[in-house]
C-alpha positions in Angstrom: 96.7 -8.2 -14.3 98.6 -7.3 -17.5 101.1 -5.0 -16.9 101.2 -3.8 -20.1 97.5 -2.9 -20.8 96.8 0.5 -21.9 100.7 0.8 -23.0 101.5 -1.8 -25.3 99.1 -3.2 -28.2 99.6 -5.5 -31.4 98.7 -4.7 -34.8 97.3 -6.9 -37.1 98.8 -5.8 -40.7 100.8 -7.3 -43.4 100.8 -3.3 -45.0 104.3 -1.2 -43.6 102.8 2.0 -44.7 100.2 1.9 -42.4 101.8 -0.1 -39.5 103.8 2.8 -39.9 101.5 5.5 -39.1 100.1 3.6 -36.4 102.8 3.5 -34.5 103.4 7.3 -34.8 99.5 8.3 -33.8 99.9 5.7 -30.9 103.5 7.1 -29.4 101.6 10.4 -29.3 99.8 8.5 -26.5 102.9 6.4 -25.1 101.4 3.3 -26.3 104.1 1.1 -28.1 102.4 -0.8 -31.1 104.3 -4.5 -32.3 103.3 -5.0 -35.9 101.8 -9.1 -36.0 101.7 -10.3 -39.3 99.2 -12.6 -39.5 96.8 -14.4 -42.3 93.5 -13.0 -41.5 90.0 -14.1 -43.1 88.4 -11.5 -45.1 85.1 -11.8 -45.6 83.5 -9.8 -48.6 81.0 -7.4 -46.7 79.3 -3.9 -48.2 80.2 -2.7 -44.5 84.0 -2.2 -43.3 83.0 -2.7 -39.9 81.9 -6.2 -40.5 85.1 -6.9 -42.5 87.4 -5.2 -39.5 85.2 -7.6 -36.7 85.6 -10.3 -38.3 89.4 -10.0 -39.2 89.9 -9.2 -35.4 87.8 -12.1 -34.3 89.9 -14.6 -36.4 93.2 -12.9 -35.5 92.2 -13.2 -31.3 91.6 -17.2 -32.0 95.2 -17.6 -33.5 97.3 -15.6 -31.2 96.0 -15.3 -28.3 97.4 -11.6 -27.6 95.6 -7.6 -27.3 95.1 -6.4 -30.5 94.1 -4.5 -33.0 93.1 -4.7 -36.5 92.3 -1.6 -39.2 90.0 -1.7 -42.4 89.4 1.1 -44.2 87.4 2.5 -47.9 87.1 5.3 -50.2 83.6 6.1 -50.8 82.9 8.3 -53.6 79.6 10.1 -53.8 79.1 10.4 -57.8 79.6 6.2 -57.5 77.3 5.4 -55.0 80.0 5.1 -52.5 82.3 2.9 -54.6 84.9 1.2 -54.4 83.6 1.2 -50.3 84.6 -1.9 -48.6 86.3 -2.9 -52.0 88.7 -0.3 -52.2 92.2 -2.4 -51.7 90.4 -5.4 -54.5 90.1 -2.1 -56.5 93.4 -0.5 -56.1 94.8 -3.6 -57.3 92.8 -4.1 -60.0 92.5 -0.8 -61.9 94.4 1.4 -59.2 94.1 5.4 -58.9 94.1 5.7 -62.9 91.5 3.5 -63.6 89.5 5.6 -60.6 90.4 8.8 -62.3 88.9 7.4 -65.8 85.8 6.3 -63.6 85.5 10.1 -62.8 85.7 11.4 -66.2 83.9 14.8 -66.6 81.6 14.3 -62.9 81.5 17.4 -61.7 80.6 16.3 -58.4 84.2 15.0 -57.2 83.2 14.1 -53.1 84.0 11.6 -51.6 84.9 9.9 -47.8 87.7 7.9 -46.3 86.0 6.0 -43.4 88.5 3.9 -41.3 87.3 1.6 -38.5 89.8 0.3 -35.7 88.8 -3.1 -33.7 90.0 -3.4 -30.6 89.9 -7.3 -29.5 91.5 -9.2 -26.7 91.0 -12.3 -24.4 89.6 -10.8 -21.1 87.2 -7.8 -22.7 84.3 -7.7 -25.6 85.0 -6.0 -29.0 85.1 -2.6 -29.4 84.9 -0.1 -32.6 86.3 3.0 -33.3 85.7 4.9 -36.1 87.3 7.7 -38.1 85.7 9.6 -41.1 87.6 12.6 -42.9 85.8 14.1 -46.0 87.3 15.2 -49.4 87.1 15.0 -52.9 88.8 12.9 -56.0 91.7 15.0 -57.4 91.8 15.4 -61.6 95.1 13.4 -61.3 97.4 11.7 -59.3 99.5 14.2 -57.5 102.6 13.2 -54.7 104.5 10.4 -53.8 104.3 9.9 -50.6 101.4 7.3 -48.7 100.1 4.9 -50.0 96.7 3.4 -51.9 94.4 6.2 -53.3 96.4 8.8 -51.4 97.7 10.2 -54.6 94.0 11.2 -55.7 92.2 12.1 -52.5 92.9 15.7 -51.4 91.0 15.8 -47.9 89.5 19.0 -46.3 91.7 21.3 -44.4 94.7 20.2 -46.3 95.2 23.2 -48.8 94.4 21.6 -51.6 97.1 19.1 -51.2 96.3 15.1 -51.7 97.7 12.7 -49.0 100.5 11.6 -51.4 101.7 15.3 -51.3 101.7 15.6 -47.5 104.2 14.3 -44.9 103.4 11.6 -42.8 103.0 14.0 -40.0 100.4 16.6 -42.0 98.5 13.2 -43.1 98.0 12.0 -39.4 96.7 15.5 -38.3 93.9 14.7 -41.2 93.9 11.4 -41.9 90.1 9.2 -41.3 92.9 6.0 -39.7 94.6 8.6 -37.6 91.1 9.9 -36.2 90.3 6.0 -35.9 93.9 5.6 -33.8 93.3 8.2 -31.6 89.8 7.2 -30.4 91.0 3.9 -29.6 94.5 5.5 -28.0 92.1 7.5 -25.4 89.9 4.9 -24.8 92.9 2.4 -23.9 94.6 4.7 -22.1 91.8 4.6 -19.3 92.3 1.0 -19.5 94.9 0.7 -17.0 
């Protein structure tokens, strides 16, 4: 038996930001995360859960070790749930501005972060745990803090404020990857 089960997980990210607030959602729980940078495949998917199995699937067959892996969109209503699954291709490519400029004059600013968490490991079958905080697309980019879209997505329940304008700690009270983190922290908790 693993001594460490339900206490000590791997995550599979290249991104410090969000390794970053992993590992504070998890502590809340006493679970101690290791960040594992790894290659991953990526396959293109409409569906961020597909993308998220997949990546955990691929990561399990090259190290071997508990982990997890953490894929995440922006789904904006007035696009048809663009840039979705895309978001991090889209962020590179025309980035929060090029969002806002997509926006224009829609009055109808709504919009979704949707995070899914896979949990994989060699002794138990996949599991998925899923986080979902609503919002809406900001007129600009506001803060400095986060990471990604952050500076342009001002969730509910925040006072108006985007993620980029909150504190690490306000953003994980709120945040669809915090609400992800902590329904897999419960569930591997019971674990041991």
């Amino acid at each position: 038996m693993n001594p460490l089960k339900g206490r000590a997980i791997f995550f599979v990210t290249r991104n410090i930001n969000k390794f970053n607030e992993a590992r504070r959602v998890l502590a809340e729980y006493k679970i101690a995360v290791a960040m594992l940078r790894l290659k991953t495949i990526e396959i293109q998917d409409d569906d961020v859960e597909n993308i998220a199995r997949m990546r955990a699937i691929d990561a399990l067959e090259k190290s071997n070790l508990p982990l997890i892996v953490e894929d995440a969109g922006l789904f904006i209503k007035s696009l048809n749930g663009f840039p979705g699954p895309y978001s991090s291709y889209v962020y590179r490519t025309i980035g929060s501005r090029g969002i806002l400029k997509l926006m224009g004059d829609v009055d109808d600013r709504s919009a979704q972060f949707r995070s899914v968490v896979v949990y994989c490991s060699p002794e138990e079958q996949v599991r998925l745990f899923r986080g979902v905080v609503d919002g809406k697309i900001a007129t600009e980019a506001r803060g400095s803090s986060g990471f990604g879209f952050d500076p342009i997505f001002e969730p509910e329940g925040g006072g108006g404020k985007t993620f980029a304008e909150m504190t690490i700690e306000e953003k994980n009270r709120l945040s669809h990857r915090s609400k992800a983190l902590r329904s897999f922290a419960e569930w591997y908790k019971g674990m041991r």
